[in-house]
C-alpha positions in Angstrom: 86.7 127.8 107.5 90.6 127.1 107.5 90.4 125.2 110.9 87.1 122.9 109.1 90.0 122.3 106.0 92.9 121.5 108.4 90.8 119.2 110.5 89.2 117.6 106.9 93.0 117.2 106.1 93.0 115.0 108.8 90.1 113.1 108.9 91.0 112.8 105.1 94.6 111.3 106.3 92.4 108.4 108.4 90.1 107.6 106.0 93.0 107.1 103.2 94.5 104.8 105.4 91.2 102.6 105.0 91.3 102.8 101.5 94.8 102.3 100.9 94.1 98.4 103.0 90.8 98.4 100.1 91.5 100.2 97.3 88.0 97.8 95.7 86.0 100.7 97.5 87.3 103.0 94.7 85.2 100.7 92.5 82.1 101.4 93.8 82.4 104.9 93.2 83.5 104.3 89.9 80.3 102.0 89.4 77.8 104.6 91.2 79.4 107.3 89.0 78.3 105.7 85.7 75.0 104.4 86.8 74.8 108.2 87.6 75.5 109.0 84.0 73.4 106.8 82.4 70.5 107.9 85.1 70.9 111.5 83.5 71.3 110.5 80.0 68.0 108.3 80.3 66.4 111.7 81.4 68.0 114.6 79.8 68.1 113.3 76.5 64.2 112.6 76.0 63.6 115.9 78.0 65.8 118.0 75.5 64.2 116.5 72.7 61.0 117.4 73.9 62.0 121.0 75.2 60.9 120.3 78.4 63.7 120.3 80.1 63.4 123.9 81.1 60.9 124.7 84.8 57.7 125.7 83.5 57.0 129.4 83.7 54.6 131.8 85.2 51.7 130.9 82.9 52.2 127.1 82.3 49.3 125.4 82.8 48.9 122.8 86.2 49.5 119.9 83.9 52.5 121.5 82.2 53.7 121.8 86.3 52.8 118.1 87.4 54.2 116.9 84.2 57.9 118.6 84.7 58.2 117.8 88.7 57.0 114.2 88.8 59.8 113.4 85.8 62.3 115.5 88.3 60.6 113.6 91.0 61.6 109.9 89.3 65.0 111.3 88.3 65.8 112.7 91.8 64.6 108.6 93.0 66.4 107.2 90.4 70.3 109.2 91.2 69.5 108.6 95.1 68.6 105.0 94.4 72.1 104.6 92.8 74.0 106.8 94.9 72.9 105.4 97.9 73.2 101.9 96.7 76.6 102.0 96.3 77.3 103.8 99.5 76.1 100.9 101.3 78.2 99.1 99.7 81.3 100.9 100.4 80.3 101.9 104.2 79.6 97.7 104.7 83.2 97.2 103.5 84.5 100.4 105.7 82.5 99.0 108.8 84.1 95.4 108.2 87.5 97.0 107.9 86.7 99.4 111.2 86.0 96.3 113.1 88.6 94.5 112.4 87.6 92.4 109.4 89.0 92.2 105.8 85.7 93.0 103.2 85.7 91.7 99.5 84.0 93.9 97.0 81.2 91.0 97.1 80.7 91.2 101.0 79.6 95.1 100.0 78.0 94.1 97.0 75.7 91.4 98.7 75.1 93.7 101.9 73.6 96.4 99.3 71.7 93.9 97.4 70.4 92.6 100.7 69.0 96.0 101.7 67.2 96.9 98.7 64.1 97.5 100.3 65.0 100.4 102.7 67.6 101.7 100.0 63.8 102.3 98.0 62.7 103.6 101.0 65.3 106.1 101.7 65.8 107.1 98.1 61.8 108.2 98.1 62.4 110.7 101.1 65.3 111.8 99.6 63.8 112.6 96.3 60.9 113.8 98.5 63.2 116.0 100.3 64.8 117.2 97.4 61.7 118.0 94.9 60.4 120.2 98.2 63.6 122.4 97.9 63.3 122.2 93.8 59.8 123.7 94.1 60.6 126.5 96.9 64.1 127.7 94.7 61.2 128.1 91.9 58.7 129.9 93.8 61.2 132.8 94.7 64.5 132.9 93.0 66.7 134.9 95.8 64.4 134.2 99.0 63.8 130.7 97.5 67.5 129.6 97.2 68.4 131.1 100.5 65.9 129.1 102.6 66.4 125.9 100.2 70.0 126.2 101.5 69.2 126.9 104.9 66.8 123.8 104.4 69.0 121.8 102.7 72.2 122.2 105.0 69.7 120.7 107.8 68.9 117.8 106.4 72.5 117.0 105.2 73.1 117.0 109.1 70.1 115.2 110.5 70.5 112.5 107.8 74.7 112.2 107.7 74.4 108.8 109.5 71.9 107.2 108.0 73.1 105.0 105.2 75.4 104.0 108.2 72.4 103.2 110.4 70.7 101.9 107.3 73.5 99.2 106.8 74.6 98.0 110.3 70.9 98.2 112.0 69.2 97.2 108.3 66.5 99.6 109.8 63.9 101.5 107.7 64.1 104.8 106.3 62.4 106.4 108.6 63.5 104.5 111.5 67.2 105.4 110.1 66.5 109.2 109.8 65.6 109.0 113.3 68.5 106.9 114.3 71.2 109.6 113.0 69.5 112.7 114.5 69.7 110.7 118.0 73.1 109.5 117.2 74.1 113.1 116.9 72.4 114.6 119.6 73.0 112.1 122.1 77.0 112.3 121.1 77.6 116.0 120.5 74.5 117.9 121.7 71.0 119.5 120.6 72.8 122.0 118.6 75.3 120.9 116.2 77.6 121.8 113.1 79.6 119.8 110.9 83.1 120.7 111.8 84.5 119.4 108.7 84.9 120.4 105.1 85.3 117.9 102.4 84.0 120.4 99.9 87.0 123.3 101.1 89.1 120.7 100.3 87.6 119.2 96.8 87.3 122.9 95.9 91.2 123.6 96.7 92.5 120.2 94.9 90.4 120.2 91.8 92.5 124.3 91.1 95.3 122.4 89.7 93.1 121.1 86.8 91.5 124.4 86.7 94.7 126.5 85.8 95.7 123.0 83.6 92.9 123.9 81.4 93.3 127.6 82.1 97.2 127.4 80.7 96.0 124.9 77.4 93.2 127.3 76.2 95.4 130.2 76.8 98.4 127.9 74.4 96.5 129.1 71.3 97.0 125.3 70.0 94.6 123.0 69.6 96.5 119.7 70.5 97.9 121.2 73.5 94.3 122.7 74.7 92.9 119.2 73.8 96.0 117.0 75.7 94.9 119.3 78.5 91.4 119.4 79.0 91.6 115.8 78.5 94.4 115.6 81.7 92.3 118.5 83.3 88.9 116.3 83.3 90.4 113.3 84.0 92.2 114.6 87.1 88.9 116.4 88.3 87.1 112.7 87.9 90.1 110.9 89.9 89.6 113.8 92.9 86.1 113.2 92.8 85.7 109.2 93.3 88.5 109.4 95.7 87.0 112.5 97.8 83.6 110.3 97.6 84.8 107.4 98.9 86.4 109.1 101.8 83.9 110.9 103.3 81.5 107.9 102.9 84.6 105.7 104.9 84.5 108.7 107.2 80.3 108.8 107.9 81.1 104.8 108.7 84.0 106.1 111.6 81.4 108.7 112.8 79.1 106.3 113.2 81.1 103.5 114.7 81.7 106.3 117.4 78.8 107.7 118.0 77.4 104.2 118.4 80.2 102.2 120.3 81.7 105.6 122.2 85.2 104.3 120.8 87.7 105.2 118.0 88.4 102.4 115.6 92.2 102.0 115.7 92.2 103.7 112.0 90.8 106.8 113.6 91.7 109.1 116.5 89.3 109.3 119.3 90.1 113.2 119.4 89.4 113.5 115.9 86.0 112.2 115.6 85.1 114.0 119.0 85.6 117.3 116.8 83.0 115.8 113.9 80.3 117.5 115.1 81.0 121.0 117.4 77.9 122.6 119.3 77.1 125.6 117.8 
């Protein structure tokens, strides 16, 4: 685990290099955040009102069932839609940059709008993807969630390169999916991990705003507890665009070298050699 978050520390250092050269990319996190917001809003809101925001139980009825997973079903399409949207956007610009070009935040807007169609596409197997995991952490809390990991930490792997694929290739979904799982095995091996942690690392720089907010309830006043949860929240968003934006720079790197064989001059060979490690 520490060698995944000194080697993130580093692929971190390369990708905020990228970003410091276009800082617009910080945008489209911004912009994906909000649509994000206003995604949940449009859902969580009619479902609270409604009650139905809770999985149905034991003895709901089949309709009661098919009711409450096709609205997580459109809601799961919906966030990927966005999400996915605007990392196209952001790995056009980072490819652009990688190869030696300087990208305007309408170069990455116009190469997202231009791939619509497999953005759809790969949004539907994601929400696919993602409802079939939903459904199995239902069905058995414990055993459930443990193989919905298992599950889940697979498909992260297989499908890390394909909004990459999806962007420079313009192929379809499926034709992406199976892109990035020969992309990685034909680079690193049959059996693969991801030797990198951008989560460690989120998780170790969000504990300043953590003990921020810790320290202002503990203050006993009210303004004090406010000025800091307001600092605290803020902080956590800023970490949260920025670690976005980086490992979505850093999927375009992986990809530039798992396609081309060669670093771009932003990146150390060495570095994305140790992206993926055989198990």
């Amino acid at each position: 685990m520490f060698a995944k978050i000194a080697y993130t520390w580093e692929v971190m250092g390369s990708s905020w290099r990228v970003l410091k050269q276009d800082r617009e990319l910080l945008l489209f996190a911004v912009l994906s955040m909000l649509a994000c917001l206003i995604v949940m809003a449009s859902f969580a809101v009619p479902m609270y009102r409604t009650e139905n925001w809770q999985p149905p139980g034991e003895g709901a009825s089949t309709e009661q069932q098919v009711m409450y997973y096709a609205t997580l079903f459109l809601f799961y399409f919906c966030n990927y839609f966005v999400i996915t949207f605007f990392n196209c956007a952001i790995v056009a610009c980072a490819v652009t940059r990688l190869s030696g070009g300087d990208p305007t935040f309408g170069e990455g807007m116009r190469a997202a709008v231009a791939r619509l169609p497999q953005i759809v596409g790969w949004a539907l197997i994601s929400a696919t993807v993602g409802l079939m995991l939903r459904i199995i952490e239902d069905r058995s809390e414990k055993v459930g969630q443990f193989v919905a990991g298992l599950l889940g930490m697979a498909w992260t792997m297989v499908s890390f390169l394909v909004v990459p694929v999806l962007v420079v290739e313009r192929k379809g979904a499926f034709e992406s999916l199976k892109k990035s799982t020969a992309l990685l095995k034909r680079t690193w091996g049959e059996q693969i991990v991801g030797g990198f942690s951008f989560g460690g690392i989120g998780f170790l720089l969000c504990l300043p705003a953590g003990l921020l907010i810790v320290l202002g309830v503990l203050s006993g006043s009210i303004a004090v507890t406010v000025v800091c949860v307001g600092v605290g929240v803020f902080y956590l968003i800023c970490v949260s665009l920025i670690m976005s934006t980086l490992r979505t720079i850093f999927q375009a790197a992986v990809y530039f070298y798992a396609e081309h064989g060669d670093a771009p001059a932003e990146f150390d060979a060495g570095l994305l050699a140790g992206a993926m490690q055989r198990k």
